[in-house]
C-alpha positions in Angstrom: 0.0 0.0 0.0 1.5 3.2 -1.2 0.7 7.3 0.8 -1.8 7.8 -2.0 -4.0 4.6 -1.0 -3.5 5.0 2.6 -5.0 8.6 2.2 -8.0 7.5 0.3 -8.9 4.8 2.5 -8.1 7.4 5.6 -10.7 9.9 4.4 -13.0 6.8 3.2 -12.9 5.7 7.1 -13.5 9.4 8.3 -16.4 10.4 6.0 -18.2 6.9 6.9 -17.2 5.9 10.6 -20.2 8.2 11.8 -22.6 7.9 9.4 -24.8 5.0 9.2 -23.4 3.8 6.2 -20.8 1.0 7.2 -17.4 2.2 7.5 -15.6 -1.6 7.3 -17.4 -2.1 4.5 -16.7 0.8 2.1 -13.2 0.2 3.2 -13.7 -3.4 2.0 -15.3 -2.4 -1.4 -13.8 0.6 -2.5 -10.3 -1.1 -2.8 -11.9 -3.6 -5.1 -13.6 -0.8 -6.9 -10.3 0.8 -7.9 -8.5 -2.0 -8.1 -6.3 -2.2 -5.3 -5.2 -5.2 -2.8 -8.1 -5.8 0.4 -6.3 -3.7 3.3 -7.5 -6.7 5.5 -9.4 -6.5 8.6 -6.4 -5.6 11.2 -5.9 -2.5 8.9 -9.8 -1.8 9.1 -9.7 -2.2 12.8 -6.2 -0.1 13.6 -7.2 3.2 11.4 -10.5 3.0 13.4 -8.4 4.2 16.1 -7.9 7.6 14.5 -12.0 8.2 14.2 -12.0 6.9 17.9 -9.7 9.7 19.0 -11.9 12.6 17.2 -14.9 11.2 19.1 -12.7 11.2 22.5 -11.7 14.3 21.6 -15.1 15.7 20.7 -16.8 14.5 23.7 -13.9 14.5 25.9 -15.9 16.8 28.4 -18.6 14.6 28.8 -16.3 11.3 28.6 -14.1 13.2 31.5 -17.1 13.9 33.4 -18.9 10.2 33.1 -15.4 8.7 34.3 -14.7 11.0 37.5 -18.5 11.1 38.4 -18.5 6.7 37.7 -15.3 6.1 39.7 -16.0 8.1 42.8 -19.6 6.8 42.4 -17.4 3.4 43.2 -17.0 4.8 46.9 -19.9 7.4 47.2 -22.9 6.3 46.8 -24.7 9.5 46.6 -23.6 9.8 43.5 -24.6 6.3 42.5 -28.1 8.1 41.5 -26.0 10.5 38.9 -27.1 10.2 35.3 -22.9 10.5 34.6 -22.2 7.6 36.9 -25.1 5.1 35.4 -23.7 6.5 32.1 -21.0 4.4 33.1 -22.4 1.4 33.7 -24.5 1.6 30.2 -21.0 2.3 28.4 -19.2 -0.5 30.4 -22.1 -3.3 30.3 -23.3 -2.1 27.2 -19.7 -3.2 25.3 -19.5 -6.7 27.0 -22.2 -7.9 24.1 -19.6 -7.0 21.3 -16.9 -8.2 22.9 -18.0 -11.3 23.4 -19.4 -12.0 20.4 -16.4 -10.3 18.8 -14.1 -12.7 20.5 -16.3 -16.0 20.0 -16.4 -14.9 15.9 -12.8 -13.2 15.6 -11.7 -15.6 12.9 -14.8 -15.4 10.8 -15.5 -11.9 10.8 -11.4 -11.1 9.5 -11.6 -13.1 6.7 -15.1 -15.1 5.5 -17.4 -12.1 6.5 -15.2 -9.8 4.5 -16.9 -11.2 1.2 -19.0 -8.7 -0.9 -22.1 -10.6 -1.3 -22.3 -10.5 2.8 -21.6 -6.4 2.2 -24.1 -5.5 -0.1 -26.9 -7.7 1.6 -26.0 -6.2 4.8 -26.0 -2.8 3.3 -29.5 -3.1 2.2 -31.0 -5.5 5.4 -29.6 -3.1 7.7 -30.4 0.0 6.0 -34.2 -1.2 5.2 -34.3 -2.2 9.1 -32.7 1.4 10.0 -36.0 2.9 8.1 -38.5 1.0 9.8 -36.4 1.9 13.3 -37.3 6.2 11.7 -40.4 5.1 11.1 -41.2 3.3 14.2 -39.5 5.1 16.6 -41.8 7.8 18.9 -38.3 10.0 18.8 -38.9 11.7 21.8 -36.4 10.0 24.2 -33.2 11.8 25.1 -30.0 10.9 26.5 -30.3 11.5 30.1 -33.9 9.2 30.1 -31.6 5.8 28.9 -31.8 2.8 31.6 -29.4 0.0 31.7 -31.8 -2.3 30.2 -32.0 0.3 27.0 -28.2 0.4 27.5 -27.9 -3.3 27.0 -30.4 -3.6 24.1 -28.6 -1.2 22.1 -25.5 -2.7 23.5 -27.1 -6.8 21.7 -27.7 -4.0 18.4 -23.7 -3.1 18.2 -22.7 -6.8 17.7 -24.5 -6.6 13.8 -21.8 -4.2 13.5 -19.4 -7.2 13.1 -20.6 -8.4 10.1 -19.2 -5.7 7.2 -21.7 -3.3 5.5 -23.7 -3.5 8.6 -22.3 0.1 10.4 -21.3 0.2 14.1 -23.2 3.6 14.0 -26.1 2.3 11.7 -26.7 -0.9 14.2 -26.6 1.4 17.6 -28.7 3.8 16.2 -31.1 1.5 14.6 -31.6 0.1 18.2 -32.1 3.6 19.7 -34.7 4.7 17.3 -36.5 1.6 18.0 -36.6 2.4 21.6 -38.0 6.0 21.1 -34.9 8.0 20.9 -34.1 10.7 19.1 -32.1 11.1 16.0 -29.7 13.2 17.9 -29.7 11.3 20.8 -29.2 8.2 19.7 -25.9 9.2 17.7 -24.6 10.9 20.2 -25.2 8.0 22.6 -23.9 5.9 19.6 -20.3 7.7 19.4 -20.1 7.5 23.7 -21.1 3.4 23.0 -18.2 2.9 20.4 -15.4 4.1 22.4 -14.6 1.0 24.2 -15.6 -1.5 21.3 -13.3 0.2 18.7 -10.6 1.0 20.8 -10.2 -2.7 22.3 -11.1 -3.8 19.0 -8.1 -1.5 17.1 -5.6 -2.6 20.5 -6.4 -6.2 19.7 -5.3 -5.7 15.9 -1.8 -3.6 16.8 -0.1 -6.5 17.5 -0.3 -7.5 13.4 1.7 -3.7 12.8 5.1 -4.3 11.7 5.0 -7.7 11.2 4.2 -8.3 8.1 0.4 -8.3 8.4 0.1 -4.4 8.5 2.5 -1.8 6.7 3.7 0.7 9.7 3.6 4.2 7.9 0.7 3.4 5.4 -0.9 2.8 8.3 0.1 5.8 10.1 -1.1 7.9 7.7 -4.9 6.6 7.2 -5.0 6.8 11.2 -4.1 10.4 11.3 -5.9 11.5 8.0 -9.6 9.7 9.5 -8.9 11.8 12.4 -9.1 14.9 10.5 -12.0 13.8 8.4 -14.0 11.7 11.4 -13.8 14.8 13.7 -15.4 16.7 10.9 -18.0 13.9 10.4 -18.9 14.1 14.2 -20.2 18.2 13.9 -21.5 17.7 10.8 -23.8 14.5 11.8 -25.2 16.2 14.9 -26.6 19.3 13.4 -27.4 17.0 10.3 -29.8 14.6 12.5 -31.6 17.9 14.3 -33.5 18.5 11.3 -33.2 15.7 9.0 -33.9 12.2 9.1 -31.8 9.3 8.4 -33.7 8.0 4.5 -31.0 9.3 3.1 -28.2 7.1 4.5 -31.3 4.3 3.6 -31.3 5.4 0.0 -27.7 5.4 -0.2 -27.4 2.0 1.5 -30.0 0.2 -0.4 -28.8 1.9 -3.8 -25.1 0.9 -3.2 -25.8 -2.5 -2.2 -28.1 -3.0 -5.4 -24.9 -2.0 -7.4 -22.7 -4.1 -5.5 -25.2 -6.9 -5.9 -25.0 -6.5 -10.0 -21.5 -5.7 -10.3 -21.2 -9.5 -8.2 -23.6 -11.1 -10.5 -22.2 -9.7 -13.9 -18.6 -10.9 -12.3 -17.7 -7.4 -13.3 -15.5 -7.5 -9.5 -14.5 -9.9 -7.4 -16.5 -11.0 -3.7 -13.4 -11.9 -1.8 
């Protein structure tokens, strides 16, 4: 992999980390689209890390405050009624589902899940399911009215995320609109929810750098570069979501996947 790819997929991983569009899997299908080598899933999972710093970074005032208010919750249990210090539970109990799952299925979903036929059915299950969560949904729900039973249900909705084209953000989401929340609210509480998954998930995958299973600068530079462009994503999402609702990522999902779908069946690309 050469700067010039690494950049691509960087910005690739920025522009679609946060919208509910399936980050893993553009990253999976755009490569085939212009011709290039699969990055592989470490790759995929590492340069995740840069789009989990602009969220930390983002919301690092409301990360700082659920970690000091959960912790001395741990000794004072006044504070155990806090919305910051069950905020911490929901984060923490909330990411066991994914990575157990993650763990159970590790070998599957880095190299027989990353097929195209999975991507582009994915794309278009999980976007027509991401509709019927809009249209469902009473959107009136907002982040400080989530229980740990909601936490845990969207939690069970993050594992689809392990199967590519499905969309970390896509699945949470779906889950939260489901359960009455709003747009905003439930991508906000998505981003919060992703922290721990990703950045387990991208630790777990350093130890391939350097030997031989990921390229070290490449790499480098698609980190850094879907910082830039997922911090940019973030803003842009949240004020998006206020007054607009999330059929557009459907059209786009279900229209890509079709493509993907008829590319496949014309064997104009490859699947794996």
């Amino acid at each position: 992999m050469n700067v010039v790819e690494a950049t691509v997929l960087g910005i690739v991983q920025g522009l679609t980390e946060f919208l509910p569009v399936s980050s893993s899997g553009h990253l999976l299908f755009v490569p085939e689209f212009l011709g290039w080598e699969d990055p592989g899933a470490a790759f995929t999972a590492v340069i995740q890390l840069g789009t989990m710093a602009a969220v930390i970074i983002y919301f690092w005032r409301d990360l700082a405050r659920i970690a000091v208010t959960w912790t001395r919750s741990l000794w004072t249990p006044a504070l155990r009624r806090r919305q910051d210090a069950r905020m911490g539970w929901y984060i923490g109990l909330g990411t066991v589902p994914i990575g157990v799952v993650g763990l159970v299925f590790s070998d599957f979903i880095e190299d027989p899940a990353r097929n195209l036929w999975i991507n582009a059915t994915s794309l278009i299950v999980m976007g027509l399911l991401l509709m019927v969560a809009e249209w469902a949904g009473r959107g009136r729900r907002e982040v400080d009215d989530l229980t740990l039973k909601d936490g845990l249900i969207i939690g069970g909705f993050q594992c689809l995320s392990l199967i590519p084209g499905s969309s970390r953000s896509g699945s949470t989401m779906t889950g939260a609109l489901f359960l009455g929340y709003t747009r905003e609210a439930a991508a906000r509480y998505s981003f919060l929810l992703s922290v721990p998954a990703v950045v387990l998930s991208g630790a777990f995958e350093m130890r391939h750098v350097g030997d031989g299973g990921l390229e070290v600068g490449p790499t480098v530079v698609a980190t850094v570069v879907s910082f830039v462009v997922g911090y940019a994503s973030i803003a842009w999402l949240l004020k998006f979501l206020v007054r607009h609702s999330v059929m557009v990522f459907v059209y786009y999902r279900v229209a890509l996947g079709a493509v993907i779908l008829g590319l496949l069946a014309a064997g104009a690309i490859s699947a794996t």
